[in-house]
N, C-alpha and C positions, 0 to 999 in steps of 0.2 A: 568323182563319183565312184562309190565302191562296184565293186564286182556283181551286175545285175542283169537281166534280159529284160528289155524295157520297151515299151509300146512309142516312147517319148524321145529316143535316143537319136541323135542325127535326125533330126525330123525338119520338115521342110518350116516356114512362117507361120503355116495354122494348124502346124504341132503333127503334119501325118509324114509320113517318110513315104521319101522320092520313090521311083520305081526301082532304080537302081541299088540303090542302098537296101530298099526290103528283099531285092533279091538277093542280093549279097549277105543278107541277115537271116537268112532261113535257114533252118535246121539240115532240110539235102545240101546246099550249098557250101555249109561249115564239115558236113560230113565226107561230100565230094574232096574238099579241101585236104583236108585232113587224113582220108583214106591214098590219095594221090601223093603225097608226098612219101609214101611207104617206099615209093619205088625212088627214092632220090636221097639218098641218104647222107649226099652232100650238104644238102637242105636241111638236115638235122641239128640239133646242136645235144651232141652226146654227153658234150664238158657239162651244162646245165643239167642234163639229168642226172650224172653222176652228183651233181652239185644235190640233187634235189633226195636222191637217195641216200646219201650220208645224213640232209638235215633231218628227214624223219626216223632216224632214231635217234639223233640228240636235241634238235630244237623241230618237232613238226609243225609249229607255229611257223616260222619264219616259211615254210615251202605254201602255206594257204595264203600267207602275205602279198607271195608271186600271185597270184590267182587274181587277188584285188588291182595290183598291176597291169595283168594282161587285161583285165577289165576296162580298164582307162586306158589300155594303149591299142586294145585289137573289138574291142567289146564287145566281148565273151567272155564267158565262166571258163568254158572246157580247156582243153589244150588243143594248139591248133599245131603241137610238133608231137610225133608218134614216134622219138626216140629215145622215151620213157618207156612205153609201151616195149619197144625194142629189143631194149638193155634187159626188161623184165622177162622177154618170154626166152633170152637168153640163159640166164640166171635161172630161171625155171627148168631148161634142159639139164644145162651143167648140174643141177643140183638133185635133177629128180635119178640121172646119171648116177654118180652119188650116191642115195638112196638104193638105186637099184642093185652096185656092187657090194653095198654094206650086207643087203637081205639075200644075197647071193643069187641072183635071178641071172638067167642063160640071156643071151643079147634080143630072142624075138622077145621076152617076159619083158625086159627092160624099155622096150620099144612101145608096146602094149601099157606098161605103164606109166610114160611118157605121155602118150596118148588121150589116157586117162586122167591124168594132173590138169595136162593144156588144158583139154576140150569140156571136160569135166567141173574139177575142181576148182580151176581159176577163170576161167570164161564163160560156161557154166553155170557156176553159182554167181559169180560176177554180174550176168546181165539178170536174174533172179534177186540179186540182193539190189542193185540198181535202181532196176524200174521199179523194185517196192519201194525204196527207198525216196524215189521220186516219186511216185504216188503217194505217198504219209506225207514227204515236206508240204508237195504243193496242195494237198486238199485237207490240212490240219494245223502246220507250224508257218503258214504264211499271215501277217498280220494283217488284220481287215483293213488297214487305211492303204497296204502296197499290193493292193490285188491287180496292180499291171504289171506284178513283180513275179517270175518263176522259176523255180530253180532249173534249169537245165536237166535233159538225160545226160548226156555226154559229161557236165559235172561230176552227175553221180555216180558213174561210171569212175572216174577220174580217182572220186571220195576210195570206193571199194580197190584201186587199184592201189591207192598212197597207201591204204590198208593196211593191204594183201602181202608188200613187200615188207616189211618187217615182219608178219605170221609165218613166210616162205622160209626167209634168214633164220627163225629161230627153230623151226620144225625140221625144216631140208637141210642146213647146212649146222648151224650148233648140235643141234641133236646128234645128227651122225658121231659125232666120235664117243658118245655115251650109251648107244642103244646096243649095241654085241656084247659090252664089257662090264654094264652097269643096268641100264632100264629094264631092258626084255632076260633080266636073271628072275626067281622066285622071291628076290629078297623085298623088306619093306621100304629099302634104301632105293629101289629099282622104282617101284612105283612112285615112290615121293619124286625125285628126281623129274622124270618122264609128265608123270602129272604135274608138278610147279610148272615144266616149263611148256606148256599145255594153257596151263592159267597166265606166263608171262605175257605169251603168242595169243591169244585171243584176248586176253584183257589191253596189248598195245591194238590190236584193232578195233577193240571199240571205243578207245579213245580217240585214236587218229580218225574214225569215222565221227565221233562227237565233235572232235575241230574243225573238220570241214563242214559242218552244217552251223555250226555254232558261228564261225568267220560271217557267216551271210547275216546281215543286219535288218533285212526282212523279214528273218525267222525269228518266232517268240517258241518259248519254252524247250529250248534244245536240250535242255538240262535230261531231262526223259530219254535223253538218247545214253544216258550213262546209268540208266535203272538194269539194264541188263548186269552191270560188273555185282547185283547181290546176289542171281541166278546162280553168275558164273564162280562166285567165293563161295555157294553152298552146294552146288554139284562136286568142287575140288575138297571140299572139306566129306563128302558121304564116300567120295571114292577113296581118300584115304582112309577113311574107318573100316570101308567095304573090301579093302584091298582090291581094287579097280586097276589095273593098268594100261591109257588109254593108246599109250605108246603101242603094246605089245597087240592091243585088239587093231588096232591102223595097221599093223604089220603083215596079221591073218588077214584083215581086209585084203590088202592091195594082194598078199600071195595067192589070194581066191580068186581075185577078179582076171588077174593077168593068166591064170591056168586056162 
């Protein structure tokens, strides 16, 4: 059985689940689970994340594949190891790091801005794009004959983070060696540049977010979920006409925010 949260699952002879098992199946439960083992990082398996971060940006299919796995082996959607999680809000430091020595910011500014990414940007908009995201699957793209079927928060959660890390890689760390020397110049090389990869970085998340809803075989019409990329190919096309550079306004952003 693919990857599903099911009313039917492990269920006792007249189809309802034991006491034990529904407790073991409840949302605090998997959460308890899941938050506890932050402290044990022996318990982690870091090789598989890093396994999982290389495939989302050469094959993101094959990392939603796992998802169907752990479904038939743990039965759950989400991740019940938080050494993805881990690796990412590591990446995130190092990179926002990074970032901070490029725009030449004193160590409280970098710190401050740091701050800002974490709690902000990635966790954040994260639980914002999540629970909406959870709210549109389960009350629109679930089909009427699997309505004991729902998507997880902690999924979607999951979905926004498989995301997030290739947006991070190409804004935080690609970027950096072109923003001093090329982006944030007056030239129209400057903007094209910064702006493409602007458009590369969010058009890979809204695909890697269209895969993971699209993998679940409960959901109809997922296709909707990739209407955003004609938004995002005619905002990239008006800023180059406009001479927009979204680079060089992110850079005033974050120098504002952290003064």
């Amino acid at each position: 059985m693919l990857p599903t949260t099911s009313v039917n699952s492990r269920s006792q002879g007249n189809g309802v689940l034991s006491p034990r098992d529904a407790a073991r199946h409840t949302a605090g439960a998997k959460r308890y689970k899941y938050l506890r083992r932050l402290f044990h990082f022996r318990q982690m398996d870091f090789e598989f994340a890093l396994w999982q971060m290389l495939y989302l940006f050469t094959s993101p299919q094959r990392v939603y594949r796992n998802f169907h796995y752990r479904k038939q082996t743990k039965d759950q959607w989400a991740r019940d190891d938080p050494a993805f999680l881990v690796l990412l809000s590591i990446w995130l430091c190092v990179s926002t790091v990074g970032f901070g020595f490029v725009l030449d910011m004193g160590f409280f500014e970098t710190i401050k801005l740091l701050l800002w990414v974490v709690f902000i940007d990635c966790v954040g908009v994260g639980l914002l794009i999540a629970t909406l995201m959870w709210f549109i699957s389960n009350k629109y793209l679930v089909k009427q004959q699997n309505r004991d079927y729902d998507v997880e928060w902690g999924y979607a959660f999951d979905v926004h983070l498989n995301a997030f890390y290739p947006l991070l890689v190409i804004l935080h760390f690609i970027q950096l060696f072109f923003i001093n020397y090329v982006i944030i110049s007056d030239s129209v090389i400057g903007y094209f540049v910064g702006n493409t990869l602007w458009l590369i970085a969010i058009g890979y998340y809204i695909y890697v977010t269209f895969l993971g809803y699209s993998a679940l075989p409960f959901l109809k019409n997922t296709a909707i979920l990739l209407y955003p990329f004609a938004l995002l190919l005619m905002l990239y096309l008006i800023s180059l006409a406009c001479g927009w550079n979204f680079t060089k306004m992110l850079c005033s952003f974050y120098k504002y925010r952290v003064k």
